[in-house]
Structure formats: structure tokens, C-alpha cells
C-alpha positions in Angstrom: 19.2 15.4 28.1 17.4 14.9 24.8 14.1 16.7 25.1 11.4 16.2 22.0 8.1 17.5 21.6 6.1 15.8 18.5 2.4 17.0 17.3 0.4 14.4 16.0 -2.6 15.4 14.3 -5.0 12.3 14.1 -7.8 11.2 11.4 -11.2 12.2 13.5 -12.3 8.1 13.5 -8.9 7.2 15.3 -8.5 10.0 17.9 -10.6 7.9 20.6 -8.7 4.9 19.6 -4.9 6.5 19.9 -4.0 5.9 23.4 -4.9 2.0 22.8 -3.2 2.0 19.7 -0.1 3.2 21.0 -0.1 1.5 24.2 2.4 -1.6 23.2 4.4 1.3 21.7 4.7 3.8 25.0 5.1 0.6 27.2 8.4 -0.4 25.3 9.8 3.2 25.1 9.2 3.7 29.0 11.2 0.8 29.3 14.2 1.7 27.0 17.2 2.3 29.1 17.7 6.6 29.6 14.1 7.1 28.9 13.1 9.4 31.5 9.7 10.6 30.8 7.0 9.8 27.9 3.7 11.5 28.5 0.9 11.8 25.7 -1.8 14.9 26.3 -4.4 15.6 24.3 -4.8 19.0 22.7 -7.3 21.7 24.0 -6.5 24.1 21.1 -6.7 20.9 18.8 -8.7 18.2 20.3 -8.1 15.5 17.2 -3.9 16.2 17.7 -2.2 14.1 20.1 0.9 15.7 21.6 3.9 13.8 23.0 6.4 14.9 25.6 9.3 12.9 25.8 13.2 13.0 27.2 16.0 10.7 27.3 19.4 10.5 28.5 22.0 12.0 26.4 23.2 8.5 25.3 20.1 6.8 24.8 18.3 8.5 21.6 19.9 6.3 18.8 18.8 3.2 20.8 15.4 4.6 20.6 15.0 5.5 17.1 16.9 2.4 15.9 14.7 0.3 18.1 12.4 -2.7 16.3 9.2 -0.8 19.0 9.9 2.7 17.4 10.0 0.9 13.3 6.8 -1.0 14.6 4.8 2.3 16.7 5.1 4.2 13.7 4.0 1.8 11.5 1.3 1.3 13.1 0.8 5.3 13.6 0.9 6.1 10.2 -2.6 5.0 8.6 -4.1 6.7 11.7 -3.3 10.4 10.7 -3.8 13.2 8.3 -1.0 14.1 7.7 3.5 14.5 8.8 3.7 14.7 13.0 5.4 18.7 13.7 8.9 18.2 16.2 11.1 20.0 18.2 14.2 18.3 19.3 16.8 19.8 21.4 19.6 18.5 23.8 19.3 20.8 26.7 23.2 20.6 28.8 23.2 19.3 32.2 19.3 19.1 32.3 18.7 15.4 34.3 14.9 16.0 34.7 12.2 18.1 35.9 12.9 21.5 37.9 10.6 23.1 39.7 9.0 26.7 38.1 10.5 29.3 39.9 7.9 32.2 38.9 5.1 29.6 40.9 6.1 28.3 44.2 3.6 26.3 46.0 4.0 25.6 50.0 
């Protein structure tokens, strides 16, 4: 599984506006064959930075960022912030999805 987590660190006037902004963008990647999750939250520590939790199948990642929806969300991301998005990017073997967190079981 291809596992990336990107900071985005919005311009004050547009961090309202984000979520709308990069709807048609999130709608297309959720749809991209091997996505398997694509979740935007909102930072506490950061409240104008936009953070984005995404995964894909092992396969699917160059179909993503070769994609016309990934050239077009990030041209239409990149007047809207202050300044380079921070990533991590990892493959993580034999992951397929969520598991649940051993060290906080709920019954």
C-alpha cells in the first residue's frame, strides 16, 4: 500500500473556501481505481493548514499522479496557499487498509 500524508498550509482568505475548492478534485481521486481512502482534516495545531490522508494500492500511484484531475487539483491549489505542501510518502508491505489499534480496544 502507498500511504501519503501532505500538509497544506492555506492563504487565511481561502481556508473556508478549501473543502469547495477541492471538491471536483477529491471526487475524481476517490474514484481512481486502488484509491482506498482520501480524507482531508483540518489542523488543530494549525487551523489555516489543511492535512490530507491518503492510500492507494501498490499499482495505482502513477495513474494518480499522471492523472489530467491531479495536473488540474493542483492547479487549482496553488494560488490558494502560502507556500510548498510538507509530504511523507511511504509503501508500507502487505498493509491492504485500516487495522485496528491494539493499545485501545473498545467492546
Amino acid at each position: 500500500m502507498i500511504f501519503i500524508v501532505v500538509k497544506f498550509p492555506v492563504k487565511p482568505e481561502h481556508v473556508d473556501e478549501w473543502p469547495e475548492k477541492v471538491a471536483e478534485f477529491t471526487r475524481a481521486t476517490r474514484s481512481e481505481p486502488g484509491n482506498l481512502w482520501f480524507e482531508w482534516s483540518r489542523s488543530l495545531a494549525e487551523p489555516d493548514t489543511y492535512v490530507l490522508v491518503e492510500a492507494f494500492q501498490d499499482d495505482a500511484g502513477e495513474a494518480h499522479v499522471t492523472s489530467d484531475h491531479f495536473r488540474a487539483g493542483l492547479e487549482t491549489m496553488r494560488p490558494l496557499l502560502t507556500r510548498t505542501p510538507e509530504i511523507v510518502s511511504t509503501t508500507i508491505e502487505g498493509a491492504t487498509g485500516w487495522s485496528a489499534m491494539g493499545e485501545l480496544q473498545i467492546d
